[in-house]
Structures are given as C-alpha cells and as structure tokens.
LONU-787990 format. One record per residue: z, x, y of N, C-alpha, C in turn; chain; residue number from 1; residue in one letter. Coordinates in Angstrom, 1 decimal. Layout:
! residues N
PT     nc3     nc1     nc2    cac3    cac1    cac2     cc3     cc1     cc2  unit  pos  code
PT       Z       X       Y       Z       X       Y       Z       X       Y     A  NUM     A
...
***
This chain:
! residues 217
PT     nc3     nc1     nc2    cac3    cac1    cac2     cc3     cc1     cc2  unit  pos  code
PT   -92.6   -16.3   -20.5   -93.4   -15.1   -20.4   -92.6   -14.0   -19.7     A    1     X
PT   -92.4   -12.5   -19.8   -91.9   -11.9   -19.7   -93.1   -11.0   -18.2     A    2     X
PT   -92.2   -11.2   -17.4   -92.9    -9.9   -16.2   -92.9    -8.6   -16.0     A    3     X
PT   -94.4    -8.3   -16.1   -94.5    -6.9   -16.2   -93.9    -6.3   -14.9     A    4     X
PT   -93.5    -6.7   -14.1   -92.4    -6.2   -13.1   -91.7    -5.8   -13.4     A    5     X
PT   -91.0    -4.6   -12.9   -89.7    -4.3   -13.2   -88.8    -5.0   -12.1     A    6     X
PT   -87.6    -4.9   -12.6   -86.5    -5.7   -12.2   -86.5    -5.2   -10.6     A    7     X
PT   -86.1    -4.2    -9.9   -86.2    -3.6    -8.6   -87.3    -4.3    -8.2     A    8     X
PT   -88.8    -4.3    -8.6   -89.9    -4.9    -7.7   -89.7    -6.5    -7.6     A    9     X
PT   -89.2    -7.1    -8.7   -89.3    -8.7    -8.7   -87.9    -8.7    -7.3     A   10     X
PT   -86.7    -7.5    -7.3   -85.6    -8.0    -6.3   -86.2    -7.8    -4.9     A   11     X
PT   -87.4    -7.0    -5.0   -87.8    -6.5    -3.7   -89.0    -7.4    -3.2     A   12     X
PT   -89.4    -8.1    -3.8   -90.2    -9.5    -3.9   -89.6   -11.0    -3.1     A   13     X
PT   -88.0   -11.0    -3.4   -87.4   -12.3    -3.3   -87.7   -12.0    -1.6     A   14     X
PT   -87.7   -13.5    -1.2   -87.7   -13.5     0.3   -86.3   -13.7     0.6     A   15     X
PT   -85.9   -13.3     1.6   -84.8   -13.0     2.5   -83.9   -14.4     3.3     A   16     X
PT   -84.8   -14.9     4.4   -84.2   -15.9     5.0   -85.3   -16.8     5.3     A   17     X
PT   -84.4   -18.0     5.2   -85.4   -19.2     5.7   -86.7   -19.3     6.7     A   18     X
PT   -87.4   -20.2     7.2   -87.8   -20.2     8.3   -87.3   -19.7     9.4     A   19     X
PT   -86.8   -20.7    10.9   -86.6   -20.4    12.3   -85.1   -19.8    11.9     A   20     X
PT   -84.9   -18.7    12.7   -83.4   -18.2    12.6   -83.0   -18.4    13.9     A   21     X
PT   -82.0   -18.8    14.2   -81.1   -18.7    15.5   -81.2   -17.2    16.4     A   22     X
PT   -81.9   -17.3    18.1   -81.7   -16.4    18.9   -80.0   -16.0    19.3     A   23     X
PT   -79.5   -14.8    18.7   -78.4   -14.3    19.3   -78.3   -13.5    20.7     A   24     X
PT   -78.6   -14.3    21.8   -77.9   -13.0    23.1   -76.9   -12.9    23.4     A   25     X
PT   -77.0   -11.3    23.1   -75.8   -10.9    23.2   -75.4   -10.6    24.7     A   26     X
PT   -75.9   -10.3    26.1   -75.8   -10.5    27.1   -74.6   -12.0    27.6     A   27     X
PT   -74.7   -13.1    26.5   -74.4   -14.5    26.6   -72.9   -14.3    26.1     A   28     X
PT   -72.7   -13.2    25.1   -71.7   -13.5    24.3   -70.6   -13.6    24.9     A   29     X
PT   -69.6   -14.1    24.7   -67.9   -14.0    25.4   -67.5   -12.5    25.4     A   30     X
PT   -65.9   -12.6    26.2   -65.4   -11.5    25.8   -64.1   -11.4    24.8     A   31     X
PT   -64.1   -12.2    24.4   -63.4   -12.5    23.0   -63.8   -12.5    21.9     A   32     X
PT   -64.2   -12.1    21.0   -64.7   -12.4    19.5   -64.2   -13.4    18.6     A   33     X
PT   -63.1   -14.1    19.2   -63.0   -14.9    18.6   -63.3   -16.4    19.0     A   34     X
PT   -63.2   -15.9    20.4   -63.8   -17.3    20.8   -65.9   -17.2    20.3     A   35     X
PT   -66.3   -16.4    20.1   -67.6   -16.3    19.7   -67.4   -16.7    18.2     A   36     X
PT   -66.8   -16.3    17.5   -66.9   -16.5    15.7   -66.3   -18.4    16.0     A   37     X
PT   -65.4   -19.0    16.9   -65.9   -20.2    16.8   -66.7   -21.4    16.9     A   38     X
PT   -68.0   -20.4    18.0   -69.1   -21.2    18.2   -69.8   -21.1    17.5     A   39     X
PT   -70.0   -19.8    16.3   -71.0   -19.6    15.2   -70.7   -20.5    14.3     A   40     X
PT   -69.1   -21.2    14.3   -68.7   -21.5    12.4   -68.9   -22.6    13.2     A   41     X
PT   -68.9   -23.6    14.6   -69.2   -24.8    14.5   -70.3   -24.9    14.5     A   42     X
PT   -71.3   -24.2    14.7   -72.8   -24.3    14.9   -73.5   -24.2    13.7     A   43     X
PT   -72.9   -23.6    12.6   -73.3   -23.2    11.1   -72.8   -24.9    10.5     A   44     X
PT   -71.6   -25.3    10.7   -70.9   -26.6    10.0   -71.6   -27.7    10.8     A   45     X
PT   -72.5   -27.7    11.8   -73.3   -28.5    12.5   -74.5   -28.4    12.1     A   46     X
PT   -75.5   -27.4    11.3   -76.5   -27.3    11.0   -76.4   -27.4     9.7     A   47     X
PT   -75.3   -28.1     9.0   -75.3   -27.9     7.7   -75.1   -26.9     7.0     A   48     X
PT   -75.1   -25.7     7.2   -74.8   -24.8     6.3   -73.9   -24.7     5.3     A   49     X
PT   -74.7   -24.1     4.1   -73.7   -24.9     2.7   -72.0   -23.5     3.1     A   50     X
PT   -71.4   -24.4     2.8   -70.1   -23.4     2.4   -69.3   -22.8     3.5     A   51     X
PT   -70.0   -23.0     5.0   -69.3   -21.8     6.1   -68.3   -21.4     6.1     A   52     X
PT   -67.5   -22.0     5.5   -66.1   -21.4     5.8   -65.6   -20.3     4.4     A   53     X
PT   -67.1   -19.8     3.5   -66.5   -19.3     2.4   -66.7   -17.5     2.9     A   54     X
PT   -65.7   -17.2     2.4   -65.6   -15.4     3.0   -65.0   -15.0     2.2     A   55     X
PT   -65.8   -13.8     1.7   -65.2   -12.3     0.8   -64.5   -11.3     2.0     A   56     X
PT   -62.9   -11.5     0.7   -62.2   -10.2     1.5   -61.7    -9.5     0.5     A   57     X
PT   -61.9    -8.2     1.2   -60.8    -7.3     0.5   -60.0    -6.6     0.9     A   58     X
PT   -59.4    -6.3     0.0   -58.3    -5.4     0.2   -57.9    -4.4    -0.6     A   59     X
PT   -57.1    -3.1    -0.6   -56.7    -2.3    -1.5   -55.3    -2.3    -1.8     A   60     X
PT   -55.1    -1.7    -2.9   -53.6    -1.1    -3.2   -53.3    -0.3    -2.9     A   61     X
PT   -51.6     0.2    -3.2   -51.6     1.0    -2.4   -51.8     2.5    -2.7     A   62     X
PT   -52.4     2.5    -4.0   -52.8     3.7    -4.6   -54.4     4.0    -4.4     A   63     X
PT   -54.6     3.1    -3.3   -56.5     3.0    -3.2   -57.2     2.0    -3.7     A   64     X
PT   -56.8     1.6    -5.0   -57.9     1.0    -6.0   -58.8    -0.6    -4.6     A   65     X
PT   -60.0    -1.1    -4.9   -60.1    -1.9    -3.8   -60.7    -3.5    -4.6     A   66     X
PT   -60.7    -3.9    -4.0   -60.4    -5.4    -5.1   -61.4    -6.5    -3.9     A   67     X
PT   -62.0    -7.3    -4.4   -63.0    -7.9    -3.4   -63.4    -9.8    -4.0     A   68     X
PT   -62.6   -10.8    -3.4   -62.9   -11.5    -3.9   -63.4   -13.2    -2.8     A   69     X
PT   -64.2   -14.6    -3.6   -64.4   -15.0    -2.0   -63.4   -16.3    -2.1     A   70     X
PT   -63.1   -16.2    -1.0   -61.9   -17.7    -0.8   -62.3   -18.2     0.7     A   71     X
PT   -61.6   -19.2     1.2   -62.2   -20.0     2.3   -61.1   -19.7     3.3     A   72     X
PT   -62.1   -19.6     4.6   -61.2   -19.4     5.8   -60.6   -20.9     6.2     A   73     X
PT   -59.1   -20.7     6.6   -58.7   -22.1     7.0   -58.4   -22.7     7.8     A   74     X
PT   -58.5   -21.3     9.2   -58.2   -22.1    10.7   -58.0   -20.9    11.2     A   75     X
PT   -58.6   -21.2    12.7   -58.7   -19.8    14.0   -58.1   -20.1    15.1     A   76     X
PT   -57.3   -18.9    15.4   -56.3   -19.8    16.1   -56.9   -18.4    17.7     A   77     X
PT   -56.1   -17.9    18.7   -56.1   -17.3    19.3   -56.2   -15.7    19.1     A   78     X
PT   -55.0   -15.9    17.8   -55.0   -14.3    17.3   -55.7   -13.9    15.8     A   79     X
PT   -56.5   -14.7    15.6   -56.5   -14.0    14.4   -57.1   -15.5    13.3     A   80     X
PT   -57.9   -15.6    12.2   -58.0   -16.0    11.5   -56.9   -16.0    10.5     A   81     X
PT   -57.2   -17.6     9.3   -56.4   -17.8     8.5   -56.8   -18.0     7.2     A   82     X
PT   -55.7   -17.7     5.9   -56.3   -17.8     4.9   -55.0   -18.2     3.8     A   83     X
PT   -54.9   -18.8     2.9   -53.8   -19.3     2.1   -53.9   -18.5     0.7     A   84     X
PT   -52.8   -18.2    -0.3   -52.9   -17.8    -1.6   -51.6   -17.4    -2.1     A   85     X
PT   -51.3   -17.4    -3.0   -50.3   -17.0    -3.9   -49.3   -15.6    -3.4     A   86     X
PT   -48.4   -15.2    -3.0   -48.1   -13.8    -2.5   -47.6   -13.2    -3.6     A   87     X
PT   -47.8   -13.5    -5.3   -47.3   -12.7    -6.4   -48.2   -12.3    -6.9     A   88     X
PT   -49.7   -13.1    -6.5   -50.8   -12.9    -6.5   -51.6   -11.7    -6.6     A   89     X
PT   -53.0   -11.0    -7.2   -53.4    -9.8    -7.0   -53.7    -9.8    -5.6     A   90     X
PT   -54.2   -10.7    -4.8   -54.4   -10.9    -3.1   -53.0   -10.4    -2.6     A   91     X
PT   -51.7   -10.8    -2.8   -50.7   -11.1    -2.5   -49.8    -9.5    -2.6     A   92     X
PT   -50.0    -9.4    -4.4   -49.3    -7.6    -3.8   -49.8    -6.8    -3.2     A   93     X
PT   -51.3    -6.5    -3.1   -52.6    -5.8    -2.3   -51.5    -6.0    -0.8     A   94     X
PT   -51.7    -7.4    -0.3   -50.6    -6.8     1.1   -49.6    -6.8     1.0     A   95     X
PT   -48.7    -7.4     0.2   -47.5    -6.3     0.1   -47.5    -4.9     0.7     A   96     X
PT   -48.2    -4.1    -0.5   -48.7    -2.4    -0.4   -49.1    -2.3     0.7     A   97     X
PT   -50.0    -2.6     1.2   -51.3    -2.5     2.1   -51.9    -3.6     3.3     A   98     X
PT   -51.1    -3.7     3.9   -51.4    -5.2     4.9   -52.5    -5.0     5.6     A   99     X
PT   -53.4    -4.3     5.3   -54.7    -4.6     5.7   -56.2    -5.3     5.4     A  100     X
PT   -56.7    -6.3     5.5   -58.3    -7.0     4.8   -59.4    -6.3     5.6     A  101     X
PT   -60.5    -6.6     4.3   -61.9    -6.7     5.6   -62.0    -8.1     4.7     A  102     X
PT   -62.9    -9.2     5.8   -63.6   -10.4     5.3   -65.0   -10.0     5.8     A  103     X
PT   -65.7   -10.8     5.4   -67.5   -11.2     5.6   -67.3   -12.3     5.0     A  104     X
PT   -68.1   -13.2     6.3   -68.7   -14.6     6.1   -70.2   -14.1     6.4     A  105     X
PT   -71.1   -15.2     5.2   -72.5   -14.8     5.1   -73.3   -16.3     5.3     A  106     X
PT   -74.2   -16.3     6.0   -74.8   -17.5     6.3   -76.5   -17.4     6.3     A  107     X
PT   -77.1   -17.9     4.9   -78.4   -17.1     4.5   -79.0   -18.2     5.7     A  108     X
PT   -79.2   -19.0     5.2   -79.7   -20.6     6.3   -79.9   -19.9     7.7     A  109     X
PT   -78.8   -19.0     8.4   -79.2   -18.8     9.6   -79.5   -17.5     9.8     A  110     X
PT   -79.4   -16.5     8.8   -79.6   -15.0     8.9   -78.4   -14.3     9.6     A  111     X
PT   -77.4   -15.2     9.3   -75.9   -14.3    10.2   -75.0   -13.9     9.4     A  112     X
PT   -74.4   -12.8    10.0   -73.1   -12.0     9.2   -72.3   -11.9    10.0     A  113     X
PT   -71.2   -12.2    10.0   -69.4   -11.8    10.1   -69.0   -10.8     9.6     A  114     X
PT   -68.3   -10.2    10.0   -67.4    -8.9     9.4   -66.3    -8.8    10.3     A  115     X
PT   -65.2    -8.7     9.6   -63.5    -8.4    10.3   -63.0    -8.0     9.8     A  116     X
PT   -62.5    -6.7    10.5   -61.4    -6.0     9.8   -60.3    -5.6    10.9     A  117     X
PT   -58.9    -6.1    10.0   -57.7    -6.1    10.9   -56.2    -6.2     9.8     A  118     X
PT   -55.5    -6.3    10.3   -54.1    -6.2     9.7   -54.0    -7.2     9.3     A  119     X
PT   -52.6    -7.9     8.3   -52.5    -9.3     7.9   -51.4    -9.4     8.2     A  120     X
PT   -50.6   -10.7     8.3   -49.1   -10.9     8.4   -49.4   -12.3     8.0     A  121     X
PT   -48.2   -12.6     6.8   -47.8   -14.0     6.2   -47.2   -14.9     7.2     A  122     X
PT   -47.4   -16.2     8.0   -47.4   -17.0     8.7   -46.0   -17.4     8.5     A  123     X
PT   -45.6   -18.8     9.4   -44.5   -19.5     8.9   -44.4   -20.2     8.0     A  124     X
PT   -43.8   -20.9     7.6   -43.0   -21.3     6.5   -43.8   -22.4     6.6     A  125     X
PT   -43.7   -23.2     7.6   -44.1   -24.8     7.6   -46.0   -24.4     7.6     A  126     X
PT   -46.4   -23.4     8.4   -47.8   -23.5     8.1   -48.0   -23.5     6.3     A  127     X
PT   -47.8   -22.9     6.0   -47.9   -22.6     4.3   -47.5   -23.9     3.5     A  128     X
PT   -46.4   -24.3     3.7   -45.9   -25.6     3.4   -47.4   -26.8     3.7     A  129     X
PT   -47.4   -27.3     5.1   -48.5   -28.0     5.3   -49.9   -27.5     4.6     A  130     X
PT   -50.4   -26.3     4.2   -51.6   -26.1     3.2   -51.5   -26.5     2.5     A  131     X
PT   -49.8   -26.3     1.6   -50.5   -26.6     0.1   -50.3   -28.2    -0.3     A  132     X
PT   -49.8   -29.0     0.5   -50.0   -30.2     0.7   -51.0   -30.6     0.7     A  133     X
PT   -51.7   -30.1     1.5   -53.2   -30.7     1.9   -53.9   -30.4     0.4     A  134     X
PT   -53.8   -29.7    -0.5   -54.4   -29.3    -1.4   -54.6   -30.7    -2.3     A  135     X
PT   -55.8   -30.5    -3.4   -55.7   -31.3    -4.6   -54.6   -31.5    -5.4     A  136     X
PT   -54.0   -32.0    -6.3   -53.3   -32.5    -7.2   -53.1   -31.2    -8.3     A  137     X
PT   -54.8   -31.4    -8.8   -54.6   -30.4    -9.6   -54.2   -28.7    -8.9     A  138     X
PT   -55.2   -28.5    -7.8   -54.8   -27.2    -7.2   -53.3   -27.0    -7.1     A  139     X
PT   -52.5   -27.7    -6.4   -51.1   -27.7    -6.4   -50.5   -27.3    -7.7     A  140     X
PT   -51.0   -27.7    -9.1   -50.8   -27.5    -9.7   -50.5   -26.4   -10.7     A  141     X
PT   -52.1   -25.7   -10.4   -52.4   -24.5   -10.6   -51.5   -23.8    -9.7     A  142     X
PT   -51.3   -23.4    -8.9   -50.7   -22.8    -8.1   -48.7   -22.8    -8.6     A  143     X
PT   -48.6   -24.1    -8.7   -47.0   -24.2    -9.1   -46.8   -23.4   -10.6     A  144     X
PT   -48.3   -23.5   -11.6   -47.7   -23.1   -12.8   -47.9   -21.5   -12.6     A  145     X
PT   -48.2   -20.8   -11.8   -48.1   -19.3   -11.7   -49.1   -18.6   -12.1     A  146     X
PT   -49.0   -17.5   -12.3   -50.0   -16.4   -13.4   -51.2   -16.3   -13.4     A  147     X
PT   -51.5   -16.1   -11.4   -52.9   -16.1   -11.3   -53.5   -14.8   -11.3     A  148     X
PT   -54.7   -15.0   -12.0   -55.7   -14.1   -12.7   -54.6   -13.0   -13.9     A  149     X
PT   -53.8   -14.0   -14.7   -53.3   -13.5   -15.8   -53.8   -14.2   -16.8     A  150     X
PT   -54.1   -13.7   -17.7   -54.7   -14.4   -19.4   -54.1   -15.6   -19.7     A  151     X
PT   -54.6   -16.5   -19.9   -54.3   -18.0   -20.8   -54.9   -18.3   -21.8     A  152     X
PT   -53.8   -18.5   -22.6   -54.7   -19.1   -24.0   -54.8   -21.1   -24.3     A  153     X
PT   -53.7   -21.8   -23.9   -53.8   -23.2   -23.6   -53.9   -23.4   -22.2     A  154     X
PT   -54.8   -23.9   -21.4   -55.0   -23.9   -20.0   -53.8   -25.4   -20.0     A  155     X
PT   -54.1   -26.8   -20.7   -53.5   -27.8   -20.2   -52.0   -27.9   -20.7     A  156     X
PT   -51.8   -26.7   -21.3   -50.2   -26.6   -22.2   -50.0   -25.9   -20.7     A  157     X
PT   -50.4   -25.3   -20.3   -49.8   -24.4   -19.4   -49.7   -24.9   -18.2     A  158     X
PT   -50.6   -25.9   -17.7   -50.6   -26.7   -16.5   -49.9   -28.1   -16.8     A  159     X
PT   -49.4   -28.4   -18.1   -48.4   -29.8   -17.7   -47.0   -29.8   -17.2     A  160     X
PT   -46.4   -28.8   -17.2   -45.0   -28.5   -16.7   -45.3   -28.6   -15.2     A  161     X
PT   -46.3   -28.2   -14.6   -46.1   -28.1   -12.9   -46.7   -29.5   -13.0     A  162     X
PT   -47.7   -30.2   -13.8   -48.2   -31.4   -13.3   -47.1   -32.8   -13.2     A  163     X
PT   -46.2   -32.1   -14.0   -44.9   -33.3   -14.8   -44.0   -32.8   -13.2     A  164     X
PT   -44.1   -32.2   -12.8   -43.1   -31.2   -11.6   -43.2   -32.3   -10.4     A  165     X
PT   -44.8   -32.5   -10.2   -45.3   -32.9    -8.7   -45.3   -34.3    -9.0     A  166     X
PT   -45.5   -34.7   -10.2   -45.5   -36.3   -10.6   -43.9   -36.8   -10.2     A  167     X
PT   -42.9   -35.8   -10.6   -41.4   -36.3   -10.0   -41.1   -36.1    -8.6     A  168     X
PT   -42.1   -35.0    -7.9   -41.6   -34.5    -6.6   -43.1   -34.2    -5.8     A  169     X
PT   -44.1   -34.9    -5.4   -45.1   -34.7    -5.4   -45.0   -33.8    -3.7     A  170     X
PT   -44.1   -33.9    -3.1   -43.7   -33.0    -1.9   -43.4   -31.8    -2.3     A  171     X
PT   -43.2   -31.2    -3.5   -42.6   -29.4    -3.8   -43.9   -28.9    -3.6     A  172     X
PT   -43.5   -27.7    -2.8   -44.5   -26.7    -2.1   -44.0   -25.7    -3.5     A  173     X
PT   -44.8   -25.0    -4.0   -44.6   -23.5    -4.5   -44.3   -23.0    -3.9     A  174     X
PT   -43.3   -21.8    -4.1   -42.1   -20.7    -3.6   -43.1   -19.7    -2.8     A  175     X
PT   -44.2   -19.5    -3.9   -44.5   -18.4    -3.4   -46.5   -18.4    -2.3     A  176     X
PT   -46.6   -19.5    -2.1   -47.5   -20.0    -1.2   -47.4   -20.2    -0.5     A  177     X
PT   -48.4   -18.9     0.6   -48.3   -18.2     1.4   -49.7   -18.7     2.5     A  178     X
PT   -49.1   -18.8     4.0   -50.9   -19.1     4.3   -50.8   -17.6     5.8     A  179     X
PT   -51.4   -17.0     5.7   -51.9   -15.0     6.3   -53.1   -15.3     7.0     A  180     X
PT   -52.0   -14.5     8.2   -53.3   -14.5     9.4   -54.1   -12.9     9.4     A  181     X
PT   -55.3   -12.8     9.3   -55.8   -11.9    10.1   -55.6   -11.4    11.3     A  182     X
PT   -55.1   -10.9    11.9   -55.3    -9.9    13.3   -56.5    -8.9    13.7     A  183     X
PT   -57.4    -9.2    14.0   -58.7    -8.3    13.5   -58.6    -7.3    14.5     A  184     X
PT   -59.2    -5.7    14.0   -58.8    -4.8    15.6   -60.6    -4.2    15.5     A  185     X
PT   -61.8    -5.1    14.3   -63.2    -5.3    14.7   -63.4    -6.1    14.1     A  186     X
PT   -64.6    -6.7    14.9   -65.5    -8.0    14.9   -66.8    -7.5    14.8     A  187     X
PT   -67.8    -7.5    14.1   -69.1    -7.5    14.3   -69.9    -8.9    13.8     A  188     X
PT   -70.7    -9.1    15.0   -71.9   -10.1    14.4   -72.8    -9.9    14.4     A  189     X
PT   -73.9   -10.4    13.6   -74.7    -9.5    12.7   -76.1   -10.9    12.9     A  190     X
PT   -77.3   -10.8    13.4   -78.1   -11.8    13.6   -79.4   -11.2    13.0     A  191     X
PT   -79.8   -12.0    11.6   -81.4   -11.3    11.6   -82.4   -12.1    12.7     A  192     X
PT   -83.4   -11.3    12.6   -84.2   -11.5    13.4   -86.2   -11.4    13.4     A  193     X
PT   -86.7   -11.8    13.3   -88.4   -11.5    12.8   -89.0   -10.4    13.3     A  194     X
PT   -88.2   -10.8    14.7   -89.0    -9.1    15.9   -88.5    -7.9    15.8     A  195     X
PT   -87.2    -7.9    15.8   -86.1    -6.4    15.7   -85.3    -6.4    14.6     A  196     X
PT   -85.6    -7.2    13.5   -85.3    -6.9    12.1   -83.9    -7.3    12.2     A  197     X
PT   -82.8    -7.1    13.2   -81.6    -7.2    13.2   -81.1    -6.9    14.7     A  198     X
PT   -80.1    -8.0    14.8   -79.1    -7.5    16.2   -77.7    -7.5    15.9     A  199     X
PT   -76.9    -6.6    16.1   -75.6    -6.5    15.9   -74.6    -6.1    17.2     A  200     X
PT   -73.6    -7.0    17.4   -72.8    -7.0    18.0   -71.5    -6.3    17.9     A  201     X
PT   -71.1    -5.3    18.0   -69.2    -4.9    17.8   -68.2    -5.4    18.6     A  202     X
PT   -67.3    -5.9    18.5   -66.5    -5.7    18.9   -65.0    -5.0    18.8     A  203     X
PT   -64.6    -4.2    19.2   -63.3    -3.3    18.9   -62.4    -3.4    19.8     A  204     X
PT   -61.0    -3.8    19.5   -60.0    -3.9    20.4   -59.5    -2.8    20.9     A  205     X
PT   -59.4    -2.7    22.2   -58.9    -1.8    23.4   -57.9    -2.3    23.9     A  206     X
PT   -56.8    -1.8    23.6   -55.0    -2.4    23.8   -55.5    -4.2    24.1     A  207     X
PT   -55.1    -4.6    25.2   -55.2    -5.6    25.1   -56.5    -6.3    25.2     A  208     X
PT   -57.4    -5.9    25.5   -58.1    -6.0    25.9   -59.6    -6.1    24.4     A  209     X
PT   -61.0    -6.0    24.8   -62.3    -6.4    23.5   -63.2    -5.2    24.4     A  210     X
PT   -63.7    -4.2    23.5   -64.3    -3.2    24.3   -65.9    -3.9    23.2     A  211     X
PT   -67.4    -4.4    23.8   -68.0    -4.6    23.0   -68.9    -3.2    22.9     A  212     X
PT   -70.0    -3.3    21.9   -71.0    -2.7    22.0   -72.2    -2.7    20.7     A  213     X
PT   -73.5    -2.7    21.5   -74.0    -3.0    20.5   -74.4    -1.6    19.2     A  214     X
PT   -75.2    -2.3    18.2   -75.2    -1.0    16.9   -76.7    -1.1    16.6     A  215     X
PT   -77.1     0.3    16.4   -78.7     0.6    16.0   -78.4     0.1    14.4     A  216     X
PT   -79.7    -0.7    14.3   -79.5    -1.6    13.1   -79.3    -1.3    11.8     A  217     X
***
C-alpha cells in the first residue's frame, strides 16, 4: 500500500535515537581531545556499538572538486589518528594535491558525533607494511591487483594474478599501501541529548597547546 505521505513527512516521522543516551560533561572532559575520542571509541566498542571504528572522510583535489567516502579508523596514537589505503588511489592523489581530511565517526546507539579536521602525512614504511598483513587474503589481494575504483569487466580474471602473487610470496606488501595519520588542528564532540537537544564540545589547537569551547547547538 502506498503512503499518502509525502516522502519529507514519512523522513520527518523516523525517530532519531534510541532510548537512554549517554550524559556528556563537558566540565569532566580532558585537555586533550584525543585522549577524550579514546574514552568515547572504548566506551562505544564496550557498549556494543555496531561498526565504531567506521568514519567518513574527505577530502578534495587540488582543483576543489570534494570526494567523501567511509573506511575504518585503525589506531590513535598521541598525534593524531590512523587510516590505511592505496596512495595511487582516489583517497591517495586527493593528498597527494591536498594533504588535508575532515572524518566523522557517527554513533546512532549513543547519539554521538566526532568530527576532525587536520592535515595528513603517510606513516612509515613498516607501519603500512604491518597493515596490510594483517589484512584478509582476499583484501591483500584486491589491493596488489590495483585499479581502485577503476572499471572492471572480469573481477576474478583480474584478481588471479595478485592471488597467484601471495600464494608464492604470501609476505609481499603492495608498493603502494600506505597507512596516514591525521594530525587534527579540530575536534568536536557532539552529544544528543533529550533536555538540550544537543551538547557540543570544540576543540582547536593553540600552538602547542587545546584551546576548548563549547558551541550553541
């Protein structure tokens, strides 16, 4: 049966977030943002939340155009989040041109948002190396045979040369697998809420230093 709603009223209909949402005080929060984004992703991967470590970033070229896609955060270190991909990649020339991301991690289950935006720089050699190890068989694979988000017309004609590759040398890293840190120079956390609709946190870096402050919602 077809709804005499129109499409806008059925989206303005859907409910939002779960039951109980997590109190954010911000009074509580550190003075590091990053040490805060890893109490949230352990606390989200402790409560179950499906996917936490999944985040949309983007990035632009260097002619503008902006490109937005989601891949998984892979580890937080002191300076900066991490993320692995191809560097011949459309991810890959984007910094080339333009070494800068924004990410968002979204967490409906708790009503929280992440957002960071900061510089990027491709890691060492052995971090990159150790990722794509850790990867699947097949993923390694994908990866060794190239030509990502370029047209294919045989997927498994095109993936048995790298698979025949790893089957002889199951240690070959791809050349061009790369694992890039974030450097964020802001952090915002972003907390829904039932009483104040929303609380958001900034954080902005002040030379060496985390200058916070909060945002009218």
């Amino acid at each position: 049966m077809t709804s005499s709603l129109s499409l806008r009223d059925r989206l303005r209909a859907l409910p939002v977030f779960p039951g109980e949402l997590p109190r954010f005080d911000t009074d509580a929060a550190p003075a590091d943002p990053l040490v805060l984004l890893v109490e949230w992703i352990e606390f989200a991967i402790d409560a179950g939340v499906a996917q936490p470590h999944a985040m949309a970033m983007a990035t632009a070229s260097l002619t503008g155009d902006p490109s937005n896609r989601t891949l998984l955060l892979k580890d937080i270190d002191a300076e900066g989040v991490w993320f692995a991909s191809l560097s011949n990649g459309p991810k890959g020339r984007d910094l080339a041109d333009n070494a800068r991301a924004a990410l968002v991690l979204f967490w409906r289950e708790q009503g929280r948002q992440i957002r960071i935006v900061g510089s990027v720089e491709a890691g060492p050699r052995e971090i990159s190396a150790r990722d794509f190890l850790q990867r699947s068989p097949d993923a390694r694979a994908r990866a060794i045979a190239g030509g990502q988000s370029e047209p294919v017309e045989d997927f498994d004609a095109h993936l048995a040369p790298a698979r025949e590759l790893l089957a002889l040398d199951p240690g070959h890293v791809a050349d061009d697998w790369t694992a890039y840190r974030v450097i964020p120079n802001s952090v915002e956390f972003w907390q829904a809420e039932r009483e104040r609709d929303q609380v958001r946190l900034r954080y902005r870096r002040d030379g060496d230093a985390w200058r916070r402050e909060l945002l009218w919602p």
